[in-house]
C-alpha angles and dihedrals in degrees: 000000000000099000113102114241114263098227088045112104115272124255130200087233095062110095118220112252113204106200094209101217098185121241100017112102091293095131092056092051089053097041094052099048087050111031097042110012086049091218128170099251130210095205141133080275096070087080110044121102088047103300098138107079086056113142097208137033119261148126120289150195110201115186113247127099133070119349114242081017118106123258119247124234120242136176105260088240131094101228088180103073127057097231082043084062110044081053096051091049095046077060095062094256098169101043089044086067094199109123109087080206137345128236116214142146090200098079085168097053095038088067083073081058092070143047144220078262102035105051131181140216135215133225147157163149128262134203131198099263105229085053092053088046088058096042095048091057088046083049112049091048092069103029094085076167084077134085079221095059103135104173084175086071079070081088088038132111121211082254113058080039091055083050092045132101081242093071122100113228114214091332098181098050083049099057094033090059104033090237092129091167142029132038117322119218138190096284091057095064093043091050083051092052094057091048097051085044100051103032104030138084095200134219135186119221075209090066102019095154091052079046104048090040087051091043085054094049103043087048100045096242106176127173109256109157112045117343104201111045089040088055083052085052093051100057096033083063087049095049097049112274115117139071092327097038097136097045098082095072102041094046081059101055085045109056117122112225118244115259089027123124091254097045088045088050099048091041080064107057090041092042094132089035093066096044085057094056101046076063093048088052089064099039085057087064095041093062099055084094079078090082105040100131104022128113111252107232084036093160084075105050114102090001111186121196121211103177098052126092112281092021122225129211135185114255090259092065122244132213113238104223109246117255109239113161123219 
């Protein structure tokens, strides 16, 4: 593999890897490593404003966000997709060095990505199962984006949706373990919890601030743009604000309560799932010994600004991110 351990010490060489579980706190972890952290980012986005037909590997700013805001740089490749990968890495992704981390829901493809000298590391954010079940079939009846988009679930209760064909059986041992398809079986889940033991620094959507401050410690985050207001961003996106700002309140109103019919049914189809993330639960304790040593609001120490006047930059150098305006 060519994906660093996760309890081995941690190198500046090693880049960053998001596995991207969908529905389960994702976009505020990209938003804040690129909004705020101002990160080159290896996304879906790489490749918008016509960027994917680019010959060569190099840093982007594709148009889209926010008029009057500026653009964000991303690595000209689509790491979320599997054809989007085989061509990064035919473009010499790993040895490049230009993505600050990289986002992807194909743990097992993205290895391609890296190298016995590049190495990646892995990293999340989990949800309780049966809460990403209920947000996914909230979800896919209105994200006509998606090749899931199913507006018919609209008349449907969460019921008849948990014994439909629509429904995702034990997604996250499934992608942990690369068995897309067929019955899983004890083995399975056991073979899940030592990936996600040896290869994941792990974070909870239930305590996305401990996990983002952990994930920005463990990784060496650090401001270097322009502290403050990076700082703003970055609890504007904790307390709500962001891609999935109205979300909070909705997920709410729609939560089934445990020992009725729709939580039973959807137990049932994510039986070895929640099992996995009991254990994640502990797992999420045990690595707090990631951070022994390190200072707790670790992003701010040493913070260098780039964008102020004078400017001011880290010892190792650091490239401003250009200011190109939607």
């Amino acid at each position: 593999s060519h994906f660093k351990d996760a309890w081995a010490p941690y190198e500046l060489t090693d880049t960053p890897v998001f596995f991207h579980i969908p529905k389960s706190g994702g976009s505020t972890v990209k938003d804040v490593m690129g909004a705020c952290h101002r990160f080159v980012l290896a996304t879906e986005y790489g490749v918008t404003d016509g960027h994917g037909a680019d010959a060569s590997i190099e840093v982007v700013y594709p148009r889209g966000g926010e008029v009057g805001l500026d653009r964000s740089p991303f690595v000209n490749v689509d790491t979320t997709t599997v054809e989007g990968i085989a061509r990064a890495e035919s473009m010499g992704f790993a040895d490049a060095g230009l993505a600050d981390a990289v986002v992807t829901p194909f743990i097992y493809e993205a290895n391609d990505l890296f190298t016995d000298t590049a190495n990646g590391r892995l990293f999340t954010v989990f949800r309780h199962p049966i809460d990403r079940a209920v947000s996914m079939f909230y979800y896919i009846q209105v994200a006509d984006w998606e090749p899931t988009y199913a507006p018919e679930l609209k008349d449907w209760t969460v019921e008849e949706y948990a014994t439909s064909n629509k429904i995702e059986n034990n997604w996250l041992v499934r992608q942990l373990t690369h068995r897309r398809s067929g019955d899983l079986n004890d083995n399975d889940l056991k073979l899940a919890m030592e990936v996600v033991r040896r290869k994941f620094a792990v974070g909870l959507v239930s305590e996305i601030e401990r996990t983002l401050t952990r994930f920005e410690r463990i990784f060496r985050w650090r401001y270097r743009v322009n502290p403050p207001n990076q700082e703003r961003c970055r609890a504007q996106l904790l307390s709500g604000g962001g891609s999935n700002a109205n979300t909070k309140n909705k997920s709410a109103r729609r939560k089934v309560r445990p020992k009725s019919r729709a939580y039973e049914l959807l137990a049932h189809q994510n039986d070895y799932d929640l099992q996995l993330y009991e254990y994640i639960e502990v797992l999420f304790r045990e690595q707090e010994q990631f951070e022994e040593g390190l200072p707790e609001e670790y992003r701010l120490v040493d913070a260098t600004c780039c964008k102020c006047d004078p400017p001011t930059f880290p010892p190792e150098g650091f490239t401003c991110p250009l200011a190109i305006k939607n």
